[in-house]
C-alpha positions in Angstrom: -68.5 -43.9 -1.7 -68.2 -41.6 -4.5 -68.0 -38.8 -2.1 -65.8 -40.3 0.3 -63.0 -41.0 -2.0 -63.2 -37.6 -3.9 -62.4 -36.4 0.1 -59.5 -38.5 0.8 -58.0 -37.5 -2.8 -58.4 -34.2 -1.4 -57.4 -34.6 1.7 -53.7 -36.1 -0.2 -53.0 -33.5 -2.4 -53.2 -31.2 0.5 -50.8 -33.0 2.3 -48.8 -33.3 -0.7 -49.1 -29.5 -1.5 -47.8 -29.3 2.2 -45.1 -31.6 1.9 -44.2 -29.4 -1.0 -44.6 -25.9 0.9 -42.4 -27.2 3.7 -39.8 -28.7 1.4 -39.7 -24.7 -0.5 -39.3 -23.5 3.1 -36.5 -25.8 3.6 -35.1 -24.9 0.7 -34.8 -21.6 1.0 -33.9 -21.8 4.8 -30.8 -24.3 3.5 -30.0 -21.4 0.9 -29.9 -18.9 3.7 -27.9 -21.0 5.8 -25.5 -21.8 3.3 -25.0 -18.1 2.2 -24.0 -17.3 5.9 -21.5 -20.2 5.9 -20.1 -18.7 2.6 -19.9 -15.4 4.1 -19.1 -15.0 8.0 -17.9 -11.5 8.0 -19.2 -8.2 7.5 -18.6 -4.5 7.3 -17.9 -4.2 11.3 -17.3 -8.1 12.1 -15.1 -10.7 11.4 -11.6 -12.0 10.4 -9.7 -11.1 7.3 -5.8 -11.1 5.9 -4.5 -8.1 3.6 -0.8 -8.0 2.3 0.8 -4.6 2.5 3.7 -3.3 1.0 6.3 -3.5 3.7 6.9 0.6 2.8 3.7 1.4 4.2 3.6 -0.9 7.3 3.5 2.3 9.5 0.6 3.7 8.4 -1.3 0.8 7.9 -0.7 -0.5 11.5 -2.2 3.0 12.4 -5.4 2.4 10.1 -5.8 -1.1 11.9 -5.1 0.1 15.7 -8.0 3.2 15.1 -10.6 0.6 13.1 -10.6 -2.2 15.4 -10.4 -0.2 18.7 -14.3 1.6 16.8 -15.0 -2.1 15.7 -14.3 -4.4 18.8 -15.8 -7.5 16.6 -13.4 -6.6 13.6 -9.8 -8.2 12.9 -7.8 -7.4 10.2 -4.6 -9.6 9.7 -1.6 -8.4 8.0 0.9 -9.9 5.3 4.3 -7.8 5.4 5.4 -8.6 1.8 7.2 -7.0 -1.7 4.3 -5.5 -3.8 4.7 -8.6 -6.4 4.7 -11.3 -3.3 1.2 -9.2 -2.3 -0.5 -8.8 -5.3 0.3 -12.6 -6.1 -1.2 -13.8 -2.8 -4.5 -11.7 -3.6 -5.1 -13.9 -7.1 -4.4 -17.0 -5.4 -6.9 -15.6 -2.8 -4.8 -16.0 0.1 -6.0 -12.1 1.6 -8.7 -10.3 0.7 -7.0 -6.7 -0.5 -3.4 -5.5 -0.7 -1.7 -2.1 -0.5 0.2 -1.8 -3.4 1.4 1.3 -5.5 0.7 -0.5 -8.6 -2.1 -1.3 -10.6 -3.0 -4.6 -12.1 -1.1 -5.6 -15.4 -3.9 -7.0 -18.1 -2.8 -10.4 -17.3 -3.3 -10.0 -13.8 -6.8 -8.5 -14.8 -7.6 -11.5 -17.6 -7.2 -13.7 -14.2 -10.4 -12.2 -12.4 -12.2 -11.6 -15.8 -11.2 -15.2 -16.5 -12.9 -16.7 -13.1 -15.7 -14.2 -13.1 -14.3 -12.5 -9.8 -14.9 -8.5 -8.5 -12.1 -6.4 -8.0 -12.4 -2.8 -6.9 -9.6 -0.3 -6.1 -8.9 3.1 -4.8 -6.1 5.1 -4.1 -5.9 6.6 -0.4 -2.7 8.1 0.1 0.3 9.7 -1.5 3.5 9.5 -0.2 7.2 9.8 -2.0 10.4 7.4 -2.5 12.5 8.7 -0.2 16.6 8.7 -0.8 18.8 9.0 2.6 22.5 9.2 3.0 24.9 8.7 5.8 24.2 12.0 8.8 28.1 12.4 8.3 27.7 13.0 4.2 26.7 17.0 3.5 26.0 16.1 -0.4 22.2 15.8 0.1 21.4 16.7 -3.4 20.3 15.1 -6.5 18.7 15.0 -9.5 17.2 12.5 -11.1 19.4 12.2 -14.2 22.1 11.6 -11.6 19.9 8.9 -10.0 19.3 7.2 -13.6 23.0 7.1 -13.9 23.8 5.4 -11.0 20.8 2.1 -11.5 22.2 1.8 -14.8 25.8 2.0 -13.7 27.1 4.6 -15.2 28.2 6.2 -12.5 29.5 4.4 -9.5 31.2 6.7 -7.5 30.5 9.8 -5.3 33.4 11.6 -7.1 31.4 10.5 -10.8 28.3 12.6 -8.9 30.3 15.8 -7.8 30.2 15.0 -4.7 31.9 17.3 -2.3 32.1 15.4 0.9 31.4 11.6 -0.1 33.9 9.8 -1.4 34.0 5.9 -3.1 31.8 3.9 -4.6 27.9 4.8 -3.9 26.4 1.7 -1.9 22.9 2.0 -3.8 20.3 -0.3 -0.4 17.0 -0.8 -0.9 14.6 -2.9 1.3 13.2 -5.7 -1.2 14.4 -6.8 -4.7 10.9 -7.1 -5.7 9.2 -4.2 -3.8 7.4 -1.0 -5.2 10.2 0.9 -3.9 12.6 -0.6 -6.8 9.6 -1.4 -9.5 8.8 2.5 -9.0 12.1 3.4 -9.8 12.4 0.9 -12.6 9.4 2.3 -14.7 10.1 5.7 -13.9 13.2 5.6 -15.6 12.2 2.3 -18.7 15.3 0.6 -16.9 16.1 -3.0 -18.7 14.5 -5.6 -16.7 17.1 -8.2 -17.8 20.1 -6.5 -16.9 20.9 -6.8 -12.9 21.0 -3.5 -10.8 23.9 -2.4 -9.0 22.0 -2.7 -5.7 21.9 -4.3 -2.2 18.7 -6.0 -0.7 18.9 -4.8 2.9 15.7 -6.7 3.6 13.3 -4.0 4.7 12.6 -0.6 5.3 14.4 -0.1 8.7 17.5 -2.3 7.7 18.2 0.5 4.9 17.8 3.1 7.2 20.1 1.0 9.8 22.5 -0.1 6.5 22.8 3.8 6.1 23.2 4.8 9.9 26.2 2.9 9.2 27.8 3.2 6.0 29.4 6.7 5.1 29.2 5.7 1.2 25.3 4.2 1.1 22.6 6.0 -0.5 19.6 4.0 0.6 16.0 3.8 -1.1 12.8 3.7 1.6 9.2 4.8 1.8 9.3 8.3 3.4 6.2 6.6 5.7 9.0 5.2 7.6 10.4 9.3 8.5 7.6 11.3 8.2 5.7 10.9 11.4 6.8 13.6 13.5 4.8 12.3 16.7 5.7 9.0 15.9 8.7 8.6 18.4 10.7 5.4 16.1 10.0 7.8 13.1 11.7 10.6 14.6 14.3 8.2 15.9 15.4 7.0 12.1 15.2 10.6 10.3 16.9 12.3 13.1 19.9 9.2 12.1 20.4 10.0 8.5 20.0 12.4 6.3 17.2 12.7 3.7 18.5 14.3 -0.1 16.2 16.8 -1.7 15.7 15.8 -5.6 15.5 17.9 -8.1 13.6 17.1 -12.0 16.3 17.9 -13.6 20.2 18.7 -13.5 20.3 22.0 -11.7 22.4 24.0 -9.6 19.4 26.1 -7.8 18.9 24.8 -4.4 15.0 26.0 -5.3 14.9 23.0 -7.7 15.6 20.5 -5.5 12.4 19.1 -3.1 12.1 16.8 0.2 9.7 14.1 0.3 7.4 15.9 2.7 3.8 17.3 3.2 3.9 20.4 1.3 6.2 19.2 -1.3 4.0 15.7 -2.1 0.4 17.7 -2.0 1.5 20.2 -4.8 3.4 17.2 -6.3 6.7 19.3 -6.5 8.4 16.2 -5.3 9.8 14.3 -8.1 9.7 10.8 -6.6 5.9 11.1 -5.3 3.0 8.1 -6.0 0.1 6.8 -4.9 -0.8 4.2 -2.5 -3.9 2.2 -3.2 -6.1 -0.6 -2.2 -7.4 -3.1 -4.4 -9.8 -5.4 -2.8 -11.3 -8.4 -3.7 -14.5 -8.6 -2.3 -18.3 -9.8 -4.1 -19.9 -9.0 -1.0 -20.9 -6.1 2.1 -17.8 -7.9 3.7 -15.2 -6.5 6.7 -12.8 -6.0 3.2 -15.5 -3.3 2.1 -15.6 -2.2 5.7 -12.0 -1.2 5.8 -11.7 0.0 2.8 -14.4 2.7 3.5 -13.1 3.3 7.0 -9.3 3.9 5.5 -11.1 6.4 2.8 -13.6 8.1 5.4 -12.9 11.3 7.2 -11.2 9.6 10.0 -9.1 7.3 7.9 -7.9 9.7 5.9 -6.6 12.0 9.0 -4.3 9.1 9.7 -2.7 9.5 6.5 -2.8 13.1 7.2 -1.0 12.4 10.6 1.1 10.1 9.4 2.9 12.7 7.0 1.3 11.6 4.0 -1.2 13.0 2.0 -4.8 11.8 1.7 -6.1 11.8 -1.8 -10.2 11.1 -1.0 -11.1 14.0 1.0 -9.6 18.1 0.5 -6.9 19.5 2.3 -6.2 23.1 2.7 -2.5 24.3 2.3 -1.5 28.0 3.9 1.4 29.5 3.6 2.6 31.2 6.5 5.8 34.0 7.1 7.7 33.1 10.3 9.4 36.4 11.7 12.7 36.2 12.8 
């Protein structure tokens, strides 16, 4: 009897001890399970949105086009917006990365240390803030002094410039009130946030070049992605409507001073209006953000930016000079 119940004590802790292995198993199984709810994408799959700067919608719709067409189970959504509108939607974790000019200000930084959250960035590309007149206007020079006087208003006119051919007051068009185009502009110079620019909000990139096409007296204020594909047939089409100033440091009067916002010019950073373009992503995991991200900053990404007249700033470039004979 003795024996017999000594058995079936046995024989119940094994089926406990059972109970308990299958209820670990379980566990961890619902663990797994819920870890691929959390996280349906990865490096080559999935869906996910990133907010671009509208000034570097050309390039970026390249980037997509090439990683998806490699990656049939990838899709990557865009947001069009101003940098601010972009960077705000990535703390409120609307997207999953932006391409912005700009880093993070330390509040916008306390907000991720705050909730514990990983943020990476790198910058990709460099491109330049490109200044375009009217194709009938032959004063396509400027410095930046010049430029400085005309955000803070004191200069208005063509005349005020030394303009030769323009005449009137300078119609100063930029895409965005809010975009990086502007904000670069504003810090470069330590312009007074609180006092209101004397400039029109065309809406976009294109409407500025369109504004321009247009208006003998603009000077309008773009993202020299939107000119500087030369086999890009709607690229052509806008810098072959307008014409784009050279810029020079500082007030001179040697046309050798003065720089376009083009290849050669941006890679020895001649150009005084050049920045970088970066991605910051927000990402804890091996997701399709990562994927992108390494993509955009891999050999083949970075010959789109190279392609697209921009210069890529994660792998070397060579520059040669060569002597055309007449």
């Amino acid at each position: 009897m003795l024996v017999k119940q000594k058995i079936q004590i046995m024989a119940i802790m094994k089926i406990k001890s059972l109970g308990l292995s299958l209820l670990v198993i379980a566990s961890i199984f619902s663990c797994n399970k819920s870890k691929e709810s959390k996280f349906s994408d990865g490096p080559a799959q999935g869906e996910i949105s990133v907010a671009v700067d509208e000034s570097f919608q050309p390039l970026l719709i390249a980037e997509k086009t090439a990683f998806e067409n490699n990656y049939h189970f990838a899709k990557i959504n865009f947001d069009f917006h101003a940098e601010n509108e972009a960077v705000a939607d990535l703390l409120n974790e609307k997207v999953r990365a932006v391409v912005v000019t700009r880093d993070l200000t330390e509040k916008e930084k306390e907000i991720f240390t705050r909730e514990k959250v990983t943020y990476r960035s790198y910058n990709f590309a460099a491109d330049g803030l490109a200044l375009l007149v009217h194709p009938q206007n032959v004063d396509t020079l400027i410095s930046l002094p010049a430029l400085k006087s005309l955000l803070t208003g004191e200069k208005i006119t063509w005349e005020s410039l030394g303009a030769k051919g323009a005449r009137g007051e300078v119609a100063l068009v930029v895409d965005k009130a809010n975009s990086s185009n502007i904000k670069f502009l504003v810090d470069k110079f330590g312009l007074d946030t609180n006092k209101p620019l004397p400039i029109f909000a065309a809406g976009s990139n294109k409407a500025v070049i369109e504004y321009v096409k247009s208006h003998p007296n603009a000077l309008g204020i773009i993202g020299s992605n939107w000119i500087s594909d030369g086999d890009n047939p709607t690229s052509l089409g806008f810098i072959r409507s307008v014409h784009v100033m050279s810029v020079s440091e500082k007030s001179s009067s040697t046309a050798g001073d003065f720089y376009q916002p083009f290849g050669y010019n941006l890679a020895l950073k001649k150009y005084p209006l050049r920045r970088d373009v970066k991605i910051i992503l927000k990402e804890s995991h091996m997701g399709l953000g990562t994927g992108f991200v390494n993509y955009v900053c891999g050999d083949m990404g970075q010959l789109i930016v190279l392609k697209a007249g921009l210069i890529p700033l994660t792998r070397p470039i060579t520059i040669r000079q060569y002597q055309i004979s007449q």
